[in-house]
N, C-alpha and C positions, 0 to 999 in steps of 0.2 A: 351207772350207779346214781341213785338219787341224794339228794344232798338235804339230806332230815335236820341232820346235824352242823350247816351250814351257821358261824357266827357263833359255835361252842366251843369252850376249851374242855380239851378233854390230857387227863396223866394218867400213864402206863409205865408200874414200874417193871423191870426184867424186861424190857423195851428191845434189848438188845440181838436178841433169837427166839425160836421155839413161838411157845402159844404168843407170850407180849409183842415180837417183834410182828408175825402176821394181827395179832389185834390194831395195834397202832395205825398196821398200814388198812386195816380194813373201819378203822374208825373215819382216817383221814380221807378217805374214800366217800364217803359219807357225809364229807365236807367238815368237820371238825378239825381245828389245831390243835395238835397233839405235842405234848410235853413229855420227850422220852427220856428216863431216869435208866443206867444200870451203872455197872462199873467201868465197861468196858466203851471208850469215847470211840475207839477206830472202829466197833461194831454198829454202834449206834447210828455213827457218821453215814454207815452204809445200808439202815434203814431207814434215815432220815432222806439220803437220795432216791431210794427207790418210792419215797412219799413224794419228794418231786418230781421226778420223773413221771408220775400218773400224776399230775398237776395239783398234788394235794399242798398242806402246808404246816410243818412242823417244828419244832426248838428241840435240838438235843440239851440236857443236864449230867453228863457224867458223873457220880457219886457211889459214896458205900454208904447201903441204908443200915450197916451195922455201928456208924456215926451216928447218934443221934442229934446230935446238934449241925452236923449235915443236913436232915432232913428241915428243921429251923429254918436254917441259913435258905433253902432252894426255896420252902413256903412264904419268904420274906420277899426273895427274888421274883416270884411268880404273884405275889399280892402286887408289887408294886408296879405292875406289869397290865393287869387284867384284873378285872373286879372282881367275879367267881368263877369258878370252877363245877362244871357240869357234870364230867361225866370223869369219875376215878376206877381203875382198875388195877388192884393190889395183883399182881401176880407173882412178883419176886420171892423165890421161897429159897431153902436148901436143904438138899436130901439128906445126908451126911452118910453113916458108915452104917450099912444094916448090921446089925448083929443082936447075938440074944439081949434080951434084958441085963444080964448078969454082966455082960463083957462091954456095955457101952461107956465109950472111955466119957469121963464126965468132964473134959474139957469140950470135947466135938459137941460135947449135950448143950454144954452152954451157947455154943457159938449156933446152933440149931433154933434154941428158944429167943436169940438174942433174933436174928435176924425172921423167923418165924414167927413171932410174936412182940416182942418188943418194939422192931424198928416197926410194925405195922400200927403199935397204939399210936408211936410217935406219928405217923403218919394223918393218922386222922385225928389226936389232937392238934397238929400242925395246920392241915387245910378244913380242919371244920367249919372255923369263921369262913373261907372262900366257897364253901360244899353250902353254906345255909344263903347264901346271898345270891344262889342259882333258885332260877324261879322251879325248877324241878331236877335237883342232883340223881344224880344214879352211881350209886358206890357197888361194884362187883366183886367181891374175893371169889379168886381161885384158891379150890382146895383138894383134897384125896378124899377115898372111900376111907380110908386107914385112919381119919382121924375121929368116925363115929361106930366104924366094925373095926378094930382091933388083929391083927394079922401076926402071926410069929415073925421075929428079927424089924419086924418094923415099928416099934414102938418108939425107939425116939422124936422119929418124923412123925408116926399118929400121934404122938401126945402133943406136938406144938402146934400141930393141924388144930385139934381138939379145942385146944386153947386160943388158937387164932378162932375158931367157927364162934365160940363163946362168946369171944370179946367182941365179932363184928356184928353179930346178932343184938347182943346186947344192944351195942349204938344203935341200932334198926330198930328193934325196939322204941329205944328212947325218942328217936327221930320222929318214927310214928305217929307218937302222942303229940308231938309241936310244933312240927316242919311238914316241908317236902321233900325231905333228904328221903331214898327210899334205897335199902341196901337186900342186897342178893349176894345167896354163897352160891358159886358154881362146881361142880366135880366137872373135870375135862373126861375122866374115863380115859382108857388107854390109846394114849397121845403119840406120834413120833417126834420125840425130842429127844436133848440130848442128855436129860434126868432119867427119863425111861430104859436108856439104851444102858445106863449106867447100873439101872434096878434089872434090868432083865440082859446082858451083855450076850444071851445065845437066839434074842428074839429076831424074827426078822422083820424089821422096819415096815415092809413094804403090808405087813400084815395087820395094823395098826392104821388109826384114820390120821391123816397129816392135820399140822397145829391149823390151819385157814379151815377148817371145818367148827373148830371152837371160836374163832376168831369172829366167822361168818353168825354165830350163835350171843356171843358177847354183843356186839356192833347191835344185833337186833333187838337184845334188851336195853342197851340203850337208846334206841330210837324211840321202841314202843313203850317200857314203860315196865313196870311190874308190882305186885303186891308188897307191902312192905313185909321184910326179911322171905322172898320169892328165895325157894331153894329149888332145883335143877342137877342134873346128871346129864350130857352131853351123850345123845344114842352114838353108835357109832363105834 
């Protein structure tokens, strides 16, 4: 594996499994230090070894990015730490409860837009200043088809998608015009993880492309590079 990314720091959040935890390890692969964020430390812990073990090199952060001032505190921890920040991959989402429009309980809605959107603004106003002091940042969101085609029982999670694509765009956008900050939305397309399995619980897994397939696709836009606001659908 070539080491493009040799002497980058790069943060994946949802670091813990699924698409974040094969991205992180395919970033660090690539020679990047990666900064893994989710909730869960004992899982992390156990992607941060498998980063060592292929001789790569990483920092776990345990957190809920439905904290906002969480995300704060960790952008404060990692400033005082490293100058900027290269390469960011929002990946952390939650799917919540499909159901019709009419039936969605409006506490789960909150907790959907909170962690779907909200903790993500906090997120890049939080590392902006470290995203603009990279001589060429590469911001990625992961997102769904559902949050720009529209689907029965899935509107809670398309409209926060929706709302996430808006708002990251948006900064991409604005980066464009004054930076090097260059941001990309990616659709993974039907992924095996354990969100999928939860939206489709009679699919079978094996029929589905595994998360190191996006991960191998993420890793490369970071390396190479992309158009500002570069949008993408993972084949597959």
């Amino acid at each position: 594996m070539t080491q493009d990314l040799k002497d980058k720091l790069a943060l994946v959040t949802g670091a813990s499994r699924g698409i974040g935890a094969a991205t992180a390890i395919a970033l660090a692969a690539r020679g990047a230090h990666v900064i893994l964020t989710a909730r869960t430390a004992a899982a992390l812990e156990e992607v941060e070894q498998a980063i060592f073990d292929a001789g790569g090199s990483a920092t776990i952060a345990p957190l809920d990015l439905a904290q906002s001032d969480s995300i704060a505190k960790l952008a404060t921890a990692i400033g005082e730490r490293w100058q900027a920040l290269d390469v960011m991959v929002l990946n952390a989402g939650m799917l919540g409860t499909l159901a019709a429009v009419p039936a969605i309980d409006a506490k789960e809605f909150a907790q959907v837009l909170t962690l779907n959107v909200s903790a993500q603004l906090a997120l890049l106003q939080a590392f902006d200043p470290m995203l603009r002091r990279s001589d060429g940042a590469r911001v990625i969101g992961v997102t769904s088809s559902v949050g720009r085609t529209p689907r029965a029982y899935w509107g809670a999670y398309g409209a926060s998608k929706a709302a996430f694509e808006t708002l990251l765009e948006a900064y991409g956008d604005e980066m464009a015009e004054i930076g090097r900050i260059r941001v990309a939305v990616l659709d993974p397309g039907a992924t095996r993880t354990k969100m999928r399995a939860r939206a489709y619980p009679g699919e079978d897994p094996a029929s589905v492309k595994p998360p190191e397939m996006v991960a191998e696709r993420i890793a490369t836009l970071a390396v190479d590079g992309f158009e500002p606001n570069h949008r993408e659908r993972v084949a597959g």
